[in-house]
ZADO-1210 file (C-alpha; in nm, 4 decimals, padded with zeros to 6 digits):
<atoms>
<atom x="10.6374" y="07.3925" z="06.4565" code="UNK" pos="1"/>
<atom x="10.6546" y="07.7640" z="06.4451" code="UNK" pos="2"/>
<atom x="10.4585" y="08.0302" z="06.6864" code="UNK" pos="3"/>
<atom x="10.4594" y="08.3732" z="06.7597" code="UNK" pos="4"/>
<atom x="10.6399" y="08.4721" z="07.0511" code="UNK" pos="5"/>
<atom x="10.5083" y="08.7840" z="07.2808" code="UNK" pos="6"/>
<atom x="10.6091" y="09.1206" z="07.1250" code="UNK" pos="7"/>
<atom x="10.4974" y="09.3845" z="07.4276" code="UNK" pos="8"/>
<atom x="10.2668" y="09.4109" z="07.7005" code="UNK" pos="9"/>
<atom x="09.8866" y="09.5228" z="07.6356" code="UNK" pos="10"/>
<atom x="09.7951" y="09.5524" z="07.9720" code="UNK" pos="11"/>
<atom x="09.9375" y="09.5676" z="08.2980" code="UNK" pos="12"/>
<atom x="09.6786" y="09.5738" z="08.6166" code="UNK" pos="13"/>
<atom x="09.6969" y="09.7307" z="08.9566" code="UNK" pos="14"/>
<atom x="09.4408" y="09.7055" z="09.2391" code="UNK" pos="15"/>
<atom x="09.2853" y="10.0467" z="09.4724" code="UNK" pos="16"/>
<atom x="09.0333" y="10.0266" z="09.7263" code="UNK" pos="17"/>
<atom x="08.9351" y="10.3179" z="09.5462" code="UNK" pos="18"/>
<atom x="09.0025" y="10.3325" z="09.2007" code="UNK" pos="19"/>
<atom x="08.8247" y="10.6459" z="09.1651" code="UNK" pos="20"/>
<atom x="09.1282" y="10.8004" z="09.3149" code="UNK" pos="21"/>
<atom x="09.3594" y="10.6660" z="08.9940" code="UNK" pos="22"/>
<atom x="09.2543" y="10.9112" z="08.7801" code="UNK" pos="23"/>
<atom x="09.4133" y="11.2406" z="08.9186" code="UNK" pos="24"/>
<atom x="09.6921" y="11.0779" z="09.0081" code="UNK" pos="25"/>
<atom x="09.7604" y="10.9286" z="08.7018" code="UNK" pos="26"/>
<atom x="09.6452" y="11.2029" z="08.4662" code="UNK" pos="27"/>
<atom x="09.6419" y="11.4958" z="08.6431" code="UNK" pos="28"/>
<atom x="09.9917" y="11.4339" z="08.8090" code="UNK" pos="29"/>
<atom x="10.1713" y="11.1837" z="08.6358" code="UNK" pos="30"/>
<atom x="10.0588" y="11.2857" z="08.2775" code="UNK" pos="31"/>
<atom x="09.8977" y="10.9382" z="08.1748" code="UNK" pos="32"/>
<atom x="09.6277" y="10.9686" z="07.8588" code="UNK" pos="33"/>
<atom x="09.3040" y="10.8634" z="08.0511" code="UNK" pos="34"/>
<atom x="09.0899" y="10.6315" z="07.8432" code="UNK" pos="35"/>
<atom x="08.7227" y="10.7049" z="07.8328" code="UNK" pos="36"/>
<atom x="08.5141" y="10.5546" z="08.1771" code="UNK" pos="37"/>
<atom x="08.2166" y="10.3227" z="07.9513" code="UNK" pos="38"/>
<atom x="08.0212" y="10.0162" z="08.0438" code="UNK" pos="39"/>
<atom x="08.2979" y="09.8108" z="07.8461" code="UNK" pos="40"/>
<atom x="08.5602" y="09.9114" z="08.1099" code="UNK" pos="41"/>
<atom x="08.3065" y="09.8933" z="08.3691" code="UNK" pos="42"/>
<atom x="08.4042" y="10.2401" z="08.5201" code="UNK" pos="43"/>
<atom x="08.7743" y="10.1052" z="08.5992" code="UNK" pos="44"/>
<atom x="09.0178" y="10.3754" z="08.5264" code="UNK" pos="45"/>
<atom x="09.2467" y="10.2868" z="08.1969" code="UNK" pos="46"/>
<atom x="09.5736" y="10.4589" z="08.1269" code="UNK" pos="47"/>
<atom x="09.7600" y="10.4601" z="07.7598" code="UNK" pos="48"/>
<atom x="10.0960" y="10.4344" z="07.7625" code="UNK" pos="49"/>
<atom x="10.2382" y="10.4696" z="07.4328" code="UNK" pos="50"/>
<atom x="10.0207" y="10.1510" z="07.3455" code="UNK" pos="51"/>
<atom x="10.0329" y="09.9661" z="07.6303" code="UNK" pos="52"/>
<atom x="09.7051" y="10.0022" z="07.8953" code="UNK" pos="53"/>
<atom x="09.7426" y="10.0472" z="08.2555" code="UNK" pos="54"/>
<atom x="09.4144" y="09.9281" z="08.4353" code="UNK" pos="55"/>
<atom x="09.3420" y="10.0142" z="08.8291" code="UNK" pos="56"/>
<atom x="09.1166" y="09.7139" z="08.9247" code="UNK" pos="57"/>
<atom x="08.9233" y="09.7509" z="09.2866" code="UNK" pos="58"/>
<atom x="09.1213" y="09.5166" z="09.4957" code="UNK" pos="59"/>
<atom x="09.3686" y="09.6123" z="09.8348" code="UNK" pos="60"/>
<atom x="09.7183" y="09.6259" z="09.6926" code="UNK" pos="61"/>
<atom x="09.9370" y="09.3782" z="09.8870" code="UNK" pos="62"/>
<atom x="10.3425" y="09.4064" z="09.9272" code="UNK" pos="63"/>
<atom x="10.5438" y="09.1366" z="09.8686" code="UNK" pos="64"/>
<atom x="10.6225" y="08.9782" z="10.1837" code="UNK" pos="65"/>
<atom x="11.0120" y="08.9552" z="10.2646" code="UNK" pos="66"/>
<atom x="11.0884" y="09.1366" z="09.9140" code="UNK" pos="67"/>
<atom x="11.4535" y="09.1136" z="09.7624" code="UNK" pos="68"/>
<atom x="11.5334" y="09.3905" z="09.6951" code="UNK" pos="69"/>
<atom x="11.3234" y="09.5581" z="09.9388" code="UNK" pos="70"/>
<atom x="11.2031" y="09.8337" z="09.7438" code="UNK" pos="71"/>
<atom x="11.1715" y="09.7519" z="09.4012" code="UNK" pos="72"/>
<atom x="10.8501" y="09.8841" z="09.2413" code="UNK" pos="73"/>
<atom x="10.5856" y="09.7103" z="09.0742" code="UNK" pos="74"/>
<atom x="10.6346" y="09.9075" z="08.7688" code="UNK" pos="75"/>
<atom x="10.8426" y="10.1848" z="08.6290" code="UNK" pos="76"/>
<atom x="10.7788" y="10.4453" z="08.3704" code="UNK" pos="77"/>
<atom x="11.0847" y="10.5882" z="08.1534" code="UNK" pos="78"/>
<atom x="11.0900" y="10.9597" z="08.1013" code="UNK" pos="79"/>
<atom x="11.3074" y="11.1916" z="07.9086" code="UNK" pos="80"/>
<atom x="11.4036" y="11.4629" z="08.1749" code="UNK" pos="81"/>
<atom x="11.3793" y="11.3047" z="08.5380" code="UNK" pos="82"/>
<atom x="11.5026" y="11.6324" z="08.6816" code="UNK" pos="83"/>
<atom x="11.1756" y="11.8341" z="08.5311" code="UNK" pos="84"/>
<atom x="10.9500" y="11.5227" z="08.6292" code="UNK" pos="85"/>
<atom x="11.0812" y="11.5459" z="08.9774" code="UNK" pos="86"/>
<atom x="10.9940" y="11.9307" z="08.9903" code="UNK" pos="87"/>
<atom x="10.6388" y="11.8368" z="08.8625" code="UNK" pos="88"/>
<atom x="10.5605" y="11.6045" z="09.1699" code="UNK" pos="89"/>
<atom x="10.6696" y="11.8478" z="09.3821" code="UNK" pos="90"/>
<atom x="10.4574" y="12.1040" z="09.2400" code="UNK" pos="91"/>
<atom x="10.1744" y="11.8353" z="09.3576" code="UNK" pos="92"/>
<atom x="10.3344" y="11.7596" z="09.7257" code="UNK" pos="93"/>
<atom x="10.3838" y="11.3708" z="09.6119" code="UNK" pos="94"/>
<atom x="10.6569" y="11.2252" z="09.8522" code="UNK" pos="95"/>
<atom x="10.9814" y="11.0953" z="09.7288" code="UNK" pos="96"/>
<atom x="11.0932" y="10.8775" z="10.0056" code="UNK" pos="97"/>
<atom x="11.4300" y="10.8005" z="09.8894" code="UNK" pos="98"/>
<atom x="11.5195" y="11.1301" z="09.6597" code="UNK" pos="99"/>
<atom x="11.6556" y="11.0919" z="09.3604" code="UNK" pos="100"/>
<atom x="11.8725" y="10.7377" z="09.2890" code="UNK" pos="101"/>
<atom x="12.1200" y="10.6546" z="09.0149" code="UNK" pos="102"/>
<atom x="12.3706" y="10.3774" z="08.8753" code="UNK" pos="103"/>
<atom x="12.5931" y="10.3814" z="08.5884" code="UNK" pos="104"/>
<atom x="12.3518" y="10.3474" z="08.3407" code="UNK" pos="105"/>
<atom x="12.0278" y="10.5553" z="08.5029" code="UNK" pos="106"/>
<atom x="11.8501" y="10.7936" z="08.7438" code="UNK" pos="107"/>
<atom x="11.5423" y="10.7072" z="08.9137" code="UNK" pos="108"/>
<atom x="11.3001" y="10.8230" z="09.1899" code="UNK" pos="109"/>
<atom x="11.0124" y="10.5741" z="09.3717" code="UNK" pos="110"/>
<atom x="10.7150" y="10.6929" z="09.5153" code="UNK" pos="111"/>
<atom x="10.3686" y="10.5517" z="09.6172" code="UNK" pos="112"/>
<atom x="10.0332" y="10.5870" z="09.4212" code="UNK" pos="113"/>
<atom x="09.7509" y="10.6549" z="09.6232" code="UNK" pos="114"/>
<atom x="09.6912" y="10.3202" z="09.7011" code="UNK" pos="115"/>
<atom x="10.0527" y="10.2440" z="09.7908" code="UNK" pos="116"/>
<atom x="10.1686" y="10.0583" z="09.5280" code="UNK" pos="117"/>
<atom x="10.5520" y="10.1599" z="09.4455" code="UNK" pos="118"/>
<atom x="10.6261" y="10.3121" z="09.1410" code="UNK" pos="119"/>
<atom x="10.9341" y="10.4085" z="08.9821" code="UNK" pos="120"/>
<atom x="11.0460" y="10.6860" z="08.7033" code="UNK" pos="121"/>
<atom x="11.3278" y="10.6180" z="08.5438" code="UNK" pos="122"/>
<atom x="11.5699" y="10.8177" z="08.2952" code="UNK" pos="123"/>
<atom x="11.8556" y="10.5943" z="08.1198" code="UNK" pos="124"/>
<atom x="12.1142" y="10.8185" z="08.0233" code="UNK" pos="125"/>
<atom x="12.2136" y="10.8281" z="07.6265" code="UNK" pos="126"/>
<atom x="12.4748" y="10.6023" z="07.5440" code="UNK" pos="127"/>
<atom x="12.8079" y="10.7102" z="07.3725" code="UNK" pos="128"/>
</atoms>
């Protein structure tokens, strides 16, 4: 028996108290596509990223209790240029509680949405 196996996400969910709040951050600061507030959505904020939908549900975000690794985020976003990302949050005052981190294969930085879930940007750096 064949099947089809899962190709990508469609939608990945995060709970706010407020959700209301998701949409500057996300748009305004972060530079997500904001998809249209209608009685299908129910007013909860949805973000396209290249495809895949990020939804802020109306829920209080909990941390993982006892995480390993402490401060891995719930999600990461890959951009080109992390060093002109970086500059743009600080245009907007967000805080970057660790700075800027790298490995041998990436940079990232981790910071906290408005309703405290982690996040992390990411830049891989080009192969040779």
């Amino acid at each position: 028996m064949s099947f089809s196996t899962p190709r990508r996400f469609a939608v990945v969910s995060l709970w706010a108290e407020d959700p209301g709040a998701a949409p500057h951050f996300y748009r305004d600061i972060l530079g997500l596509r904001l998809i249209t507030h209608d009685s299908y959505h129910s007013g909860r904020p949805h973000f396209d990223v290249d495809g895949t939908y990020l939804t802020i549900l109306k829920g209080r975000p909990v941390s993982a209790q006892d995480a390993e690794p402490p401060h891995f985020p719930l999600l990461a976003f890959e951009v080109d240029d992390l060093d002109l990302f970086v500059e743009r949050l600080q245009a907007h005052h967000v805080e970057l509680p660790w700075g800027v981190e790298g490995g041998m294969e990436s940079r990232w930085i981790k910071l906290r949405d408005p309703a405290g879930n982690l996040i992390e940007i990411i830049q891989f750096k080009e192969q040779k």
